[in-house]
N, C-alpha and C positions, 0 to 999 in steps of 0.2 A: 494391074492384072498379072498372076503368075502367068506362066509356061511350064514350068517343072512341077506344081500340085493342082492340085482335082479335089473337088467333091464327087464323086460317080454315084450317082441316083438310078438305082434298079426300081422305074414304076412298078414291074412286073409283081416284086416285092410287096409293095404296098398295097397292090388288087389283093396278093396272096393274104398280106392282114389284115387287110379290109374284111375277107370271107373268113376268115376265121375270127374273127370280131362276132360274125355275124352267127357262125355255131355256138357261141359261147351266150349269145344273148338271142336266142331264137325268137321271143315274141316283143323284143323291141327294135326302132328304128334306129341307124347312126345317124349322129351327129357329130361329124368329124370339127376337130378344132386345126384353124391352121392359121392361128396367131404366130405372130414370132418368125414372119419368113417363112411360114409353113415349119417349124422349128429347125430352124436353117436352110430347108433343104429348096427351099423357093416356091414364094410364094403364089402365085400364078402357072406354074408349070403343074405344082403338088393340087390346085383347085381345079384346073380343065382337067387334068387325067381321075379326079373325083367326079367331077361333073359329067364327064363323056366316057368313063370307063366304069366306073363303080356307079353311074348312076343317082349319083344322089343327088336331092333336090334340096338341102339345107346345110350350109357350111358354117361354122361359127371362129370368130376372131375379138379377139380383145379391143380394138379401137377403129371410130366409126372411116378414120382415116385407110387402113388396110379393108375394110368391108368395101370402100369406091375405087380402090385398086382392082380388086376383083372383080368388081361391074363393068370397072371399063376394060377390062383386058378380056372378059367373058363374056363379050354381049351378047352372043350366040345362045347365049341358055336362055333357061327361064328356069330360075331358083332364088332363094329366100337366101342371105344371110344375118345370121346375130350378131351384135354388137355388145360381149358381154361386161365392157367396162368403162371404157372411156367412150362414152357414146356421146360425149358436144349436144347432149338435149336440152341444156339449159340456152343455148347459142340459138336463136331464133333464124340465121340463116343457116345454121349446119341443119338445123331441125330439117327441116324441108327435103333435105335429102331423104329421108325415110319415108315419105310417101311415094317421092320420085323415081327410086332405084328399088323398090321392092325388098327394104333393111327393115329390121325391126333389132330396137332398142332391149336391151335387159333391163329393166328397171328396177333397182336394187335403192332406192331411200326415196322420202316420201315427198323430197322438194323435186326431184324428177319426175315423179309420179304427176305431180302440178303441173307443172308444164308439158307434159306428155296430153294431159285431161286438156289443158289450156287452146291447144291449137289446134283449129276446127283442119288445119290439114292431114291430120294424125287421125282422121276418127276411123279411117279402116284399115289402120294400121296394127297388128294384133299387139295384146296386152300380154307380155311376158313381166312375169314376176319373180326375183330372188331373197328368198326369205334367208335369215342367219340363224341357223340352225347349233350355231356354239361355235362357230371360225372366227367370228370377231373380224372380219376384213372386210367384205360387201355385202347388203341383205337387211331387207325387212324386218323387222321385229314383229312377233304378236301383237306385242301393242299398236303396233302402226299398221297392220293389218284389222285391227278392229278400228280404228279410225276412219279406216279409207271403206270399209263396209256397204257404206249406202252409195258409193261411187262403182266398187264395184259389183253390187249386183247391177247394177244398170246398166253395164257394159260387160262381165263377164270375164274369166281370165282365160288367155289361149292355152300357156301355159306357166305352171308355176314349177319353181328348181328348186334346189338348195347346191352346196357344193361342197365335200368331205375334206377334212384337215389333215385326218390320218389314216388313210384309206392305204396309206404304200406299208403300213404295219399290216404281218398277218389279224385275221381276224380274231376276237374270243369273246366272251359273253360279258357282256357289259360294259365293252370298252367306245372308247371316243365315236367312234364309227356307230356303233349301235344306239348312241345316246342321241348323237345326231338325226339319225333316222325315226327314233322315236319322236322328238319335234318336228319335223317334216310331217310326219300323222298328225300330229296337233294342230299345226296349218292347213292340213288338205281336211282337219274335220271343221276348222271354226270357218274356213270357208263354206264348204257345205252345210251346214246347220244354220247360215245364215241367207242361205238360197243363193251362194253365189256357183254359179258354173264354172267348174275348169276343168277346160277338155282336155289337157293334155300335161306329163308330168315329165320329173328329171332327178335321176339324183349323180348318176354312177359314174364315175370319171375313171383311167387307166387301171388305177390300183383297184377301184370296186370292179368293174366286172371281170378283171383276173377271177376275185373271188367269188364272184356270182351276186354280189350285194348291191341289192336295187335296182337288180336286172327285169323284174317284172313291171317296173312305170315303162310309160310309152317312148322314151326317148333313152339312149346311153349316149354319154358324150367321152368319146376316145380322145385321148392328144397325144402322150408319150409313145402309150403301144402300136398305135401305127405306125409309126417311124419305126418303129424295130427294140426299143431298150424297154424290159419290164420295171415292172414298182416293186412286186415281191418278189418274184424268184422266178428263175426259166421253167421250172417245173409248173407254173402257174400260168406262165406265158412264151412260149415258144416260138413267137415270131422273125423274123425274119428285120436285122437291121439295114435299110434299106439303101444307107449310105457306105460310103467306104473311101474315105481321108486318105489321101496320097500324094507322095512328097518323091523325087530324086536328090540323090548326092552329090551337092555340089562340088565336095575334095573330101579328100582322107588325109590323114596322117598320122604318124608313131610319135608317143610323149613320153618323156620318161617321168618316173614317179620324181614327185617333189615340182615338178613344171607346174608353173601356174597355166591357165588356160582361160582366156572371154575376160568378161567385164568381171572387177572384184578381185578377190584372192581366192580362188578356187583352184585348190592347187591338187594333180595328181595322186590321189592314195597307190598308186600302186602304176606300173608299164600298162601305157593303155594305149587301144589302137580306136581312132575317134573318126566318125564319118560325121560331117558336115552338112546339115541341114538344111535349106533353104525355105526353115518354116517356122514363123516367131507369133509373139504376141500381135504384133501386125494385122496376121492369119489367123490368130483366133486359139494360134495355142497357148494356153494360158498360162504365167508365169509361175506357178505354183506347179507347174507340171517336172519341175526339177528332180531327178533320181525316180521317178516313173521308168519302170521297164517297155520294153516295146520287142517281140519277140521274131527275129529274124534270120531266116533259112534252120527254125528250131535250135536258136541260140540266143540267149538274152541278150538284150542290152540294154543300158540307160542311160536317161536324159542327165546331163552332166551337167554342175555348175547352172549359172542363170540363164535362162530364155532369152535370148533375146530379140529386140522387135523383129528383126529381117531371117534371122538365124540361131540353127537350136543343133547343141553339141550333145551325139549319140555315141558315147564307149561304150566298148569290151576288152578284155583282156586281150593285152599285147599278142598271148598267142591266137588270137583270131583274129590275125592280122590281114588283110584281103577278104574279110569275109564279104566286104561291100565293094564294088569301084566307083568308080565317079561316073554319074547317068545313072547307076542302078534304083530299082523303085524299094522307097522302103511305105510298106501301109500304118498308117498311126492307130486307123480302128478299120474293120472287116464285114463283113456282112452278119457275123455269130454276134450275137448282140450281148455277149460273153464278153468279148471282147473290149467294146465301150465299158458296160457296165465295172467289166475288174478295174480298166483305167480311171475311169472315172474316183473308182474308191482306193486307188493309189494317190491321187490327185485331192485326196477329203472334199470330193463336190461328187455332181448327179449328172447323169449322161444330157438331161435337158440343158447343163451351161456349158459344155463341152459343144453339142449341136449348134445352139445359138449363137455360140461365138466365133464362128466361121465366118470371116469375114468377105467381103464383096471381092476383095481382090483373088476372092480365092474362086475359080470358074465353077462351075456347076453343069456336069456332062450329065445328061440323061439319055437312061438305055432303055429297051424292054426285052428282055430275052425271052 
């Protein structure tokens, strides 16, 4: 466990883009996703202030493993969560967790499907469906949807999704996104023409409802944009990043050019004044984060030389020498979700593996201002 870095989580932040989620998609409900740690920012903290603050009654996570985290650390509630990928429904004792904890499974291929039909504990457990609308990762085929036909009118589907491949491109006529969409019709018609019922739909992940795409089915399902960092652009999305990465200086010192410096031959281009991190790949900063700028008291600086696991080397030029001392807090990313975002594409990755890779030792304060 550090002492010198923080994650600080403003929930406050998060009610904030939670409501504005909610003016953006007025006649659907959220579906907040908080796989992945809550996308770092912790998981059971980021699900009771959804649950008792935002009110919602449906949270969604990638594996049936983090869905019984959430039950047992929220037993106070009464809400639904989805399990939309590693759901263990082939596993006859994981199965049983889903009628018992009030989970429902995603069921995205059709030997799932079977064993979901197979066990009389599941029969009022609702029947969610993922059709593959051209992602090629999880989902239904057409074909496999006229198969299962006579199974499902008989039981009816609660809800049917799909999930967008390129939804963080702006939008334009006829592209991956639209195409997609146009198959999502194809399924919600060959189920209806065959008398089957589904009450309730899904398409729109972060990047769609920036755009306003597929915001009129019953369900949006947010991940990135709650936490704070957009898919297209801040003009699109204006939220508010809800974490804010912070580190002290462990030492400073003056190098002269030609001095090597850390692990390797990284040797000084030029008199540099280098303040001393106490924050590595360890931590979750990740080693490709080398010559990333990081902009302090309105002066550049950058990551120098290799990452390393414990400790990460921060110059400037020699004459901004003192600009740090030892104890002083330097922020890696901010609450402007500008901020992640530019670093991020300094780093050639996405604010989601910058988030995620905060590591356990690194503490997690939460506020509400």
């Amino acid at each position: 466990m550090r002492h010198s870095s923080s994650l600080e989580i403003n929930l406050s932040y998060l009610s904030e883009n939670f409501e504005k989620i909610g003016t953006l998609a007025k006649k659907s409900r959220i579906l907040p996703m908080v796989k992945a740690d809550a996308y770092g920012n912790g998981l059971v903290p980021i699900s009771q202030h959804l649950l008792n603050d935002c009110e919602v009654k449906t949270l969604g996570c990638a594996s049936l493993g983090e869905a019984l985290i959430i039950k047992r650390e929220c037993p106070q509630n009464d809400f639904e969560v989805m399990v939309f990928s590693d759901t263990e429904i082939q596993n006859p004792e994981h199965r049983k967790n889903y009628e018992q904890f009030k989970l429902t499974p995603v069921i995205h291929q059709r030997s799932d499907f079977l064993a979901f039909e197979s066990d009389p504990r599941l029969k009022r457990v609702p029947l969610v469906l993922k059709v593959n609308t051209g992602m090629n990762r999880l989902g239904l085929s057409l074909e496999d949807l006229e198969v299962m036909l006579p199974a499902l009118k008989n039981r009816g589907v609660k809800h049917l999704m799909t999930h967008f491949a390129c939804s963080y491109y702006p939008s334009k006529q006829g592209d991956k996104t639209e195409r997609q969409l146009k198959e999502f019709e194809k399924a919600k018609t060959l189920l209806r023409d065959a008398g089957v019922s589904v009450e309730e739909t899904s398409v729109s992940n972060s990047g769609a409802i920036e755009q306003g795409i597929g915001i009129e089915e019953t369900w949006v399902r947010p991940g990135l944009m709650l936490y704070g960092p957009y898919s297209v652009s801040q003009e699109t999305w204006g939220g508010h990043q809800i974490s804010s990465l912070k580190t002290s200086v462990l030492k400073t010192f003056l190098v002269k050019k030609g001095t090597p410096v850390g692990y390797g031959v990284n040797v000084a281009p030029e008199d540099l004044f280098i303040a001393l991190l106490p924050l590595g790949y360890g931590d979750g900063l990740l080693t490709f984060a080398g010559g990333a700028s990081l902009w302090v008291k309105g002066v550049e600086g950058k990551i120098f030389g290799r990452v390393n696991m414990d400790m990460t080397f921060l110059s400037f030029p020699a004459e901004k020498a003192g600009i740090l001392k030892e104890g002083e807090t330097v922020e890696i990313w901010d609450n402007n979700n500008q901020t992640i975002s530019d670093l991020a594409a300094q780093m050639k990755t996405i604010p989601y593996q910058l988030m995620c890779a905060i590591s356990p030792r690194i503490p997690r304060i939460y506020k509400v201002q």
